[in-house]
C-alpha positions as CSV (number, residue, x, y, z in Angstrom):
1,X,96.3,114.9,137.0
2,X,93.8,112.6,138.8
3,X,91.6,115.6,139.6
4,X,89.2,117.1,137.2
5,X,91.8,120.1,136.4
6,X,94.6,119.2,134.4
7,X,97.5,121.0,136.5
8,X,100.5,122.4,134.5
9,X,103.3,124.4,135.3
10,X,105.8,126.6,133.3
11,X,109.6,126.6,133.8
12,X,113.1,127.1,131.2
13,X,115.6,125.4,130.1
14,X,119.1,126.2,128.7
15,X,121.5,125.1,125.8
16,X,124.5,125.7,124.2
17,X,124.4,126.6,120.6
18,X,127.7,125.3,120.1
19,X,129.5,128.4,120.3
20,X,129.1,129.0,124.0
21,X,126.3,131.0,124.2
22,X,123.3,129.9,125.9
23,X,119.6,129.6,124.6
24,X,116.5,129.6,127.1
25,X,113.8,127.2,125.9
26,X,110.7,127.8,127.4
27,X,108.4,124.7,128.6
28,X,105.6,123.6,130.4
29,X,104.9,120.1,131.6
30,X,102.1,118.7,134.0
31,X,103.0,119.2,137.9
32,X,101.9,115.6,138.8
33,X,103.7,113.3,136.2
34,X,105.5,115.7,134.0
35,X,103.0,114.6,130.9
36,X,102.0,117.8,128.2
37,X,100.3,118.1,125.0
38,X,102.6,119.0,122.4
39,X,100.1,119.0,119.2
40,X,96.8,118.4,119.4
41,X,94.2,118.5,116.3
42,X,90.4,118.5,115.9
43,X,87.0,118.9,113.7
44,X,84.1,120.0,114.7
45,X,80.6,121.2,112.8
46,X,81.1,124.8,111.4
47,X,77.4,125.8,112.5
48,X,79.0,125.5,115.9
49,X,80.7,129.0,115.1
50,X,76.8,130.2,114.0
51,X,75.8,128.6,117.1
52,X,78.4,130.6,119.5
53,X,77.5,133.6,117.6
54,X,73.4,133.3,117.7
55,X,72.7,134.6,114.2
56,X,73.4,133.3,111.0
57,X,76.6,133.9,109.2
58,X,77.3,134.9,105.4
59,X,80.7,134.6,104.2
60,X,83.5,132.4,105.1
61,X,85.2,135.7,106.9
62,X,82.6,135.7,109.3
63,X,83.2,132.4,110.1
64,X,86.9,132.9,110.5
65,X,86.1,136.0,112.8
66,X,83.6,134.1,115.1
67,X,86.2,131.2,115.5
68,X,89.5,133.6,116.1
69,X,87.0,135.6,118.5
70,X,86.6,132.1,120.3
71,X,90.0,130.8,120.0
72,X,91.8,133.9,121.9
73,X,89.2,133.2,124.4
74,X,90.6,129.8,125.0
75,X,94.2,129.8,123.7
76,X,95.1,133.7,124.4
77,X,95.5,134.2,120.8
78,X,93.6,133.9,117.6
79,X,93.6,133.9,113.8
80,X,96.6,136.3,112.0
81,X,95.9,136.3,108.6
82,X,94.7,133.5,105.4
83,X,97.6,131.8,103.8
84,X,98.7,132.0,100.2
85,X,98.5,128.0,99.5
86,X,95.0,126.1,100.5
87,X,94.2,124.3,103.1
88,X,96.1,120.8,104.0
89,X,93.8,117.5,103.7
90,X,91.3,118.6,101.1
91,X,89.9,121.5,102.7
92,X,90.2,124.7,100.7
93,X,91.4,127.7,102.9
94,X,94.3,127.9,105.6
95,X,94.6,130.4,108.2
96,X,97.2,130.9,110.4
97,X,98.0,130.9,114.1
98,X,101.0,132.9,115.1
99,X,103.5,133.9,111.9
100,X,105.0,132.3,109.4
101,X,108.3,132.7,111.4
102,X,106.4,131.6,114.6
103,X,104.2,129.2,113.7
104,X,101.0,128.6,116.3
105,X,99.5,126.2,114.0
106,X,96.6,126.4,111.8
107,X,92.8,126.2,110.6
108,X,91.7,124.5,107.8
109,X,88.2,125.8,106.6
110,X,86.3,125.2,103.1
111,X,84.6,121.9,102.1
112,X,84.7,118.2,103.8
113,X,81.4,118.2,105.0
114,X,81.4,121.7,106.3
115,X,84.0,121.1,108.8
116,X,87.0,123.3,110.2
117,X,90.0,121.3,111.5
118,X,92.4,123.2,113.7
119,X,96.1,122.1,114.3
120,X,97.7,123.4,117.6
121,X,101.3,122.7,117.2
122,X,104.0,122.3,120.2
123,X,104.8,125.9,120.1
124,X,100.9,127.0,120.3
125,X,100.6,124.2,123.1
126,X,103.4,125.6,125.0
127,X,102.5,129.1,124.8
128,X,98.9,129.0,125.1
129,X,97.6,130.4,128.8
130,X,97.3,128.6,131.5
131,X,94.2,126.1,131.3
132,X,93.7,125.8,127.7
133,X,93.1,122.1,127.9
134,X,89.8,122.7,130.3
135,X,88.7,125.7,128.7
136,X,89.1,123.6,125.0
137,X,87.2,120.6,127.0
138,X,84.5,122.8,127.7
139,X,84.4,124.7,123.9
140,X,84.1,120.7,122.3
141,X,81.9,119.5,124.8
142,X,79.1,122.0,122.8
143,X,80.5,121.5,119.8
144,X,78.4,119.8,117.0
145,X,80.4,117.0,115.3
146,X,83.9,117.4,117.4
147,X,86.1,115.0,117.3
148,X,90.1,114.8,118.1
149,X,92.0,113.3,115.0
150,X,95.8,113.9,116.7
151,X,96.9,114.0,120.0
152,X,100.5,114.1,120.9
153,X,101.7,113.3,124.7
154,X,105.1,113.5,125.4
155,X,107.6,113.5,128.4
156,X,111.1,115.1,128.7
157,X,114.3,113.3,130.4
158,X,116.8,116.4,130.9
159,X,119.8,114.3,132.8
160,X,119.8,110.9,130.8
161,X,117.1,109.1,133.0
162,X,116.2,108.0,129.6
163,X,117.3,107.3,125.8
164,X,116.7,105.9,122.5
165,X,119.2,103.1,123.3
166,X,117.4,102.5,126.0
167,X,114.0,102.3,124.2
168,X,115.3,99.8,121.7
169,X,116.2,97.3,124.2
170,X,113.0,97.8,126.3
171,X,111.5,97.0,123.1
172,X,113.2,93.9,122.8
173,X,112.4,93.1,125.9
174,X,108.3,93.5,125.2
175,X,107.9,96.8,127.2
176,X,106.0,98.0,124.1
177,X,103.6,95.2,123.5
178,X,99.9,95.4,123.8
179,X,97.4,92.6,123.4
180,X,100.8,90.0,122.9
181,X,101.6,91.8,119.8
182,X,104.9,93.4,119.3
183,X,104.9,96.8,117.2
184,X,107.6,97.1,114.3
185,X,110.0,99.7,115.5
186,X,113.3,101.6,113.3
187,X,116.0,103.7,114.0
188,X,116.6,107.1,112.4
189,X,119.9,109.1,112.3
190,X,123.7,108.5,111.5
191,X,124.7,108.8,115.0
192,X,123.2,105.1,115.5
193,X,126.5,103.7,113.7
194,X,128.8,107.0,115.1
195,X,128.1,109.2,117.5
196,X,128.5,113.0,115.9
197,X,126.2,114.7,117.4
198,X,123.4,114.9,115.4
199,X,121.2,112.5,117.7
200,X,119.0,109.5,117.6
201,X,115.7,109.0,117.4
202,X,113.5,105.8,117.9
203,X,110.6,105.2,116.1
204,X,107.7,102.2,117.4
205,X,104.9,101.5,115.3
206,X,103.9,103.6,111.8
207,X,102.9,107.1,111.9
208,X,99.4,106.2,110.7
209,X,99.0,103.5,113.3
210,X,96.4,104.1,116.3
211,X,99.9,105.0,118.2
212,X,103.0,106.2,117.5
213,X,105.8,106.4,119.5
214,X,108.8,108.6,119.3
215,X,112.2,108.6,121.2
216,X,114.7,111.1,120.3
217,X,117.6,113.3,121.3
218,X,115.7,116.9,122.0
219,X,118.1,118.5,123.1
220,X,121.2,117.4,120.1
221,X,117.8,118.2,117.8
222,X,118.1,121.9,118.6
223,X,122.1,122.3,118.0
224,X,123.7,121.4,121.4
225,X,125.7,118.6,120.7
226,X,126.1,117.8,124.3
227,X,122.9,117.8,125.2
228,X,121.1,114.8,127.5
229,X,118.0,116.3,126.9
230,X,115.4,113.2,125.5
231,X,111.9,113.6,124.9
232,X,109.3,110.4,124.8
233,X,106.3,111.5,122.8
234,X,103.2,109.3,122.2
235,X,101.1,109.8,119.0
236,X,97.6,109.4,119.0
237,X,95.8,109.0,115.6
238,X,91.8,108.8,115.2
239,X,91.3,106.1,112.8
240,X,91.5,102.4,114.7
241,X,90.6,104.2,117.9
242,X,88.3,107.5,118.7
243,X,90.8,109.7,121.0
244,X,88.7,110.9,124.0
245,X,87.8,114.2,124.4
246,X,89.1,113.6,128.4
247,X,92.4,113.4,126.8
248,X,92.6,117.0,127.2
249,X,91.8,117.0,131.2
250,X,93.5,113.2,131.6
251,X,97.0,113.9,129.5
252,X,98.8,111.9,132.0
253,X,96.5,108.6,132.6
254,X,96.3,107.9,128.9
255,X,100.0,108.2,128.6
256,X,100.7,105.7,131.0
257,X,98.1,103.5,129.7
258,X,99.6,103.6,126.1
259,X,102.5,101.4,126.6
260,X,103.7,98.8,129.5
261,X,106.6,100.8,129.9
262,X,105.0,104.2,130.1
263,X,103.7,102.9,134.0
264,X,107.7,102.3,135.3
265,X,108.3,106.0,135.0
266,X,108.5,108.2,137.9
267,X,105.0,109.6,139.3
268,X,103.1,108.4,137.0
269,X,99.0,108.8,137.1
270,X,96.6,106.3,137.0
271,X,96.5,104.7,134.1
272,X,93.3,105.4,131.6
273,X,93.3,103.3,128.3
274,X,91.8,103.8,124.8
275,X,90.1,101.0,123.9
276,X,90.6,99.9,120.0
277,X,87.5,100.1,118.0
278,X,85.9,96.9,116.5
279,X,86.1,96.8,112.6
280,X,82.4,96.0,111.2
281,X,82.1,93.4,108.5
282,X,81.1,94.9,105.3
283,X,78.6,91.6,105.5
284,X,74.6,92.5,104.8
285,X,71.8,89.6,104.5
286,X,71.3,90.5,100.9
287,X,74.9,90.0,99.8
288,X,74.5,86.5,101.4
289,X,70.8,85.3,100.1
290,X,72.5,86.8,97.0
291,X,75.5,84.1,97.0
292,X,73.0,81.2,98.8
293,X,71.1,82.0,95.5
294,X,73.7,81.3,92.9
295,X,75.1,77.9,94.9
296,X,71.2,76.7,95.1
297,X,69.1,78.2,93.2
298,X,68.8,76.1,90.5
299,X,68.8,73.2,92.5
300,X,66.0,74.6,94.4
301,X,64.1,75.3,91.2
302,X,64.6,72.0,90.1
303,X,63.8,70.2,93.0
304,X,60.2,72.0,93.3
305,X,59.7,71.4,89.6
306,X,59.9,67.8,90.2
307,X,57.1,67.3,92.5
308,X,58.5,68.4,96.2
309,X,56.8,70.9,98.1
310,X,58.9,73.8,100.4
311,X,58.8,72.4,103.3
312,X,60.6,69.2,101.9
313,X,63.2,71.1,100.3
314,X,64.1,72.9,103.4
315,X,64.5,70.1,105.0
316,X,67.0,68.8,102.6
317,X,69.1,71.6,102.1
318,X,69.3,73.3,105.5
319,X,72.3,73.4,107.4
320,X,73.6,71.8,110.8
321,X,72.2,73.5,113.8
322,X,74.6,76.1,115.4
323,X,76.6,77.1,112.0
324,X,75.5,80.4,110.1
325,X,77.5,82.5,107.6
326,X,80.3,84.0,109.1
327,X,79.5,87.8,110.1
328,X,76.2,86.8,110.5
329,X,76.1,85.3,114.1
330,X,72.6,86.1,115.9
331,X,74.7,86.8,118.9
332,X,75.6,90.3,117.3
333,X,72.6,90.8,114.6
334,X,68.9,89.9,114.2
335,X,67.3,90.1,110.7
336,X,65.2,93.0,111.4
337,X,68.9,95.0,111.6
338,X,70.2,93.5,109.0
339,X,67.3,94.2,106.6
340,X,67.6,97.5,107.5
341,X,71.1,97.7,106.6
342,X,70.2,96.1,103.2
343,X,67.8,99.0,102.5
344,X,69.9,101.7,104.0
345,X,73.3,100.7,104.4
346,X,75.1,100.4,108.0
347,X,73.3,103.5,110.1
348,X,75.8,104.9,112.0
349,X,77.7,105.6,108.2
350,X,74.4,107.2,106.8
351,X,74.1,110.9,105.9
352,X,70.0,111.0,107.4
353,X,71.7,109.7,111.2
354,X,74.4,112.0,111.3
355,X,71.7,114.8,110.2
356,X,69.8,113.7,112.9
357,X,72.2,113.7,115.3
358,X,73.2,117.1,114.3
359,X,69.1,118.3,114.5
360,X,69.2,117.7,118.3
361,X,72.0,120.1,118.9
362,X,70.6,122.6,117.2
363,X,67.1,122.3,119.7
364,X,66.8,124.9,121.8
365,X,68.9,127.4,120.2
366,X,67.2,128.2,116.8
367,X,66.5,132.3,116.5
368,X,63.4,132.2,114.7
369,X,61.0,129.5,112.9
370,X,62.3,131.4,109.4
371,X,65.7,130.9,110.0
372,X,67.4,128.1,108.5
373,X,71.0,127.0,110.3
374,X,71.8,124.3,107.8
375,X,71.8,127.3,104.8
376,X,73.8,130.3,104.2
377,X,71.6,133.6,103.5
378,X,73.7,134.3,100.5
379,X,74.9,131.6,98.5
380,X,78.6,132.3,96.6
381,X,80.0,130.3,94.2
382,X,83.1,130.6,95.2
383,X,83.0,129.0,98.3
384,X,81.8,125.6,97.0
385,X,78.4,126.1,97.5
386,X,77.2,125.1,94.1
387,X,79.4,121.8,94.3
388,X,77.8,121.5,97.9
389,X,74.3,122.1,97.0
390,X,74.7,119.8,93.9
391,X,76.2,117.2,96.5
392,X,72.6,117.1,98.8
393,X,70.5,117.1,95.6
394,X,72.4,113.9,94.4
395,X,72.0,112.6,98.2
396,X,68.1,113.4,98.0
397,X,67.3,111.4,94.9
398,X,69.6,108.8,96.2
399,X,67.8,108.3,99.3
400,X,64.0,109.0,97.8
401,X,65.1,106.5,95.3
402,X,65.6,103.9,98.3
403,X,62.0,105.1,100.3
404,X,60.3,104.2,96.7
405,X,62.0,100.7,96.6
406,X,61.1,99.9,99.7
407,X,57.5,99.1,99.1
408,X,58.7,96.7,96.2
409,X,58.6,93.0,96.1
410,X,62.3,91.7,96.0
411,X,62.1,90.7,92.3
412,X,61.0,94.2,91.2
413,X,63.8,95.5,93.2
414,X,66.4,92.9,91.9
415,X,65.4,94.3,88.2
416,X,65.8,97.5,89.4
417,X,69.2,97.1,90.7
418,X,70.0,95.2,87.3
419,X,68.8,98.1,85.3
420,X,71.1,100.3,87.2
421,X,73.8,98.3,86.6
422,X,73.5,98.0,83.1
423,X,73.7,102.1,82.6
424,X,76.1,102.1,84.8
425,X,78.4,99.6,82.6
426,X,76.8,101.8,79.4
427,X,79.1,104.8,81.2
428,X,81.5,102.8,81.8
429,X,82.4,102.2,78.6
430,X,80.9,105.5,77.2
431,X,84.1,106.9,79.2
432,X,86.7,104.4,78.1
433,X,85.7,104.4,74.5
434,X,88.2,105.9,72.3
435,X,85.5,108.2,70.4
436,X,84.4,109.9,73.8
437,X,86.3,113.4,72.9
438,X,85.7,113.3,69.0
439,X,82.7,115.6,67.7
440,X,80.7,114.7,64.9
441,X,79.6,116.5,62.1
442,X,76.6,116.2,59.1
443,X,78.2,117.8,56.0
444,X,75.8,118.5,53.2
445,X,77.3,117.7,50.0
446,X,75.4,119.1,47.1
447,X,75.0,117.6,43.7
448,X,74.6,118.7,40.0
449,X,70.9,119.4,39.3
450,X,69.0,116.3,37.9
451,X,66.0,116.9,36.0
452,X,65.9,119.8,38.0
453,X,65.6,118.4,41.3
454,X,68.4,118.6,44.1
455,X,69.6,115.7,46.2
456,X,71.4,115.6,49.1
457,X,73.2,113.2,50.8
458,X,73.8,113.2,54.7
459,X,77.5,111.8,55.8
460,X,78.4,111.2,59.5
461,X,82.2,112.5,60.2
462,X,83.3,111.0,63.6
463,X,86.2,113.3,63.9
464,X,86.8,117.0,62.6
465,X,88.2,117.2,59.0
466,X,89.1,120.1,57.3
467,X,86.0,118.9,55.0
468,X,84.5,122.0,52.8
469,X,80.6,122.6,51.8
């Protein structure tokens, strides 16, 4: 596992079903340390798929038969069929790996910013060919947009070496603390209290937390009741922490380097750690000149009214050297950055960089100067493309709205933003009123003739009446 190639073998192993009949379980595990993925999941770009191909593609199916094409190339097996229900986490379609009665895992295609997700589940992981992790590696290393958002590691214990009960004290004892901060942990199963059977498992952490450890009784899982057979399996989550794409080659460094007590296992490799990702205060310049305003402002105002000039006031009201709002230390920002982000928002979050980003992959590859990789030739409205077209027309008047402000002195652009905010309170309430879903009506009621002229009278219903002419 040290060396570039993530090594792997395959082997078997048996269980009693209770009845005395034995079951063969295939596996596979990693010849150096015994570490294997067991569920991995990831997003990419779907103009990758046009870009493996090298002409555009129309309809979702093409898509779907690009990336199947590609997968069976890497895996040894590709898309079955679409699923009935839609796709898990927003997206819109699912397609399947495997069956439904063998279940690879699955692809997730239709919306979220043009993405496809793919989830490789432990029995797609175990019986993809031999070398899948490199050859996947390679396929997200040209990818446009990949990211990992799951990666599970895990390590099987057949004779005992290891066990829930022995997890829970080693987490008593600190073997699970990183950074001097112990994780919460809990105990799932009725065999805690009374052994039947049924086995323990041992959970450290929350299963949305950067990582997620769980300890449980494999073997009692699958119906032997005997069985010694534990598994120790790490959950990685994308979120607090951007999982690697080395993961894949590497299964075995980052496993050790998850947990304190993931290095006193046998044969371990060297360990390779994920480092946590700083959270970035939601602090701009403008939000604090906007507060310094409403604390001094007046006093300011008053103060120049009264005969002292700018210089004075400065003077007067400006704070001890060395202390600055906090998230605003020079150390990490200079006001050029930060008046940027007050015009644009933080510009690693914003749709133009990511645009960018995507431009220079597509360099080099483009067929022709007509041809377009960001549009489909033939727009359908049932794949989302008129709530997706909608979506960058709403993101183009947002952003041409900000390259007209720019120019502005401050106070125009104050006004501006007060204006906005007024409409926006005008819909606000618009959509809260209790009239919003009543129609209104003008009724002519005519009258007798007087002096042979007609009058009218114009009546405003606000909801429908069975009212006649």
């Amino acid at each position: 596992m040290s060396g570039e190639q993530n090594q792997t073998e395959h082997y078997t192993h048996f269980l009693s079903d209770g009845k005395g009949r034995l079951i063969e379980v295939p596996l596979r595990r990693g010849k150096q340390d015994g570490v294997f993925i067991d569920w991995i999941s990831i997003t990419f770009h779907e103009d990758t798929l046009v870009k493996i191909a090298g002409h555009p593609l129309v309809s979702d199916n093409e898509y779907m038969w690009v990336l199947s094409q590609k997968l069976e190339e890497i895996l040894g097996f590709g898309i079955t069929h679409k699923c009935k229900s839609k796709g898990n986490k927003f997206y819109n379609m699912m397609f399947r790996l495997g069956s439904e009665s063998a279940d690879y895992g699955e692809v997730h295609y239709g919306g979220q910013r043009d993405t496809v997700l793919i989830e490789l589940k432990g029995l797609g992981c175990n019986l993809a060919s031999d070398g899948w992790e490199n050859r996947l590696f390679d396929f997200l290393q040209n990818a446009i947009r990949p990211r990992i958002t799951r990666c599970d590691l895990a390590l099987d214990f057949f004779d005992g070496g290891y066990s829930p009960e022995q997890a829970l004290l080693d987490h008593d004892n600190g073997f699970f603390d990183n950074h001097n901060m112990r994780p919460k942990s809990e105990m799932i199963g009725s065999a805690w209290r009374r052994e039947d059977g049924t086995g323990k498992t041992f959970y450290v952490g929350r299963k949305k937390n950067a990582k997620f450890v769980r300890v449980y009784e494999k073997g009692r899982q699958l119906g032997d009741k005997e069985s010694n057979w534990c598994r120790f399996e790490i959950q990685f989550n994308h979120g607090d922490i951007e999982i690697p794409l080395d993961i894949l080659k590497h299964s075995g460094g980052y496993f050790s380097g998850a947990f304190p007590i993931c290095q006193t296992f046998k044969n371990m490799s060297h360990e390779r750690r994920i480092s946590v990702r700083e959270k970035t205060l939601n602090l701009t310049f403008g939000h604090k000149v906007k507060h310094g305003k409403n604390a001094v402002g007046a006093l300011m105002r008053f103060m120049r009214d009264v005969g002292l000039d700018d210089g004075q006031i400065v003077e007067m009201l400006i704070g001890d050297d060395g202390k600055y709002p906090k998230g605003l230390e020079p150390a990490r920002y200079d006001v050029a950055e930060l008046l940027e982000a007050e015009k644009y928002g933080y510009l690693h979050n914003s749709p133009e960089a990511e645009l960018s980003r995507e431009t220079d992959e597509y360099i080099g590859w483009k067929t022709s100067d007509e041809f377009n990789p960001m549009e489909r030739l033939v727009q359908d409205v049932s794949d989302g493309s008129e709530l997706r077209r909608q979506k960058e027309d709403d993101a183009y008047e947002a952003w041409l709205s900000r390259v007209l402000d720019e120019g502005l002195p401050i106070e125009k652009q104050l006004a501006k933003v007060e204006i906005r905010a007024k409409q926006l309170e005008k819909r606000i309430a618009h959509q809260n009123g209790r009239y919003k879903y009543s129609l209104a009506y003008f009724i002519n009621h005519r009258r007798k003739a007087v002096n042979t002229i007609k009058s009218f009278n114009c009546e405003l219903i606000p909801e429908r009446k069975q009212n006649h002419v």
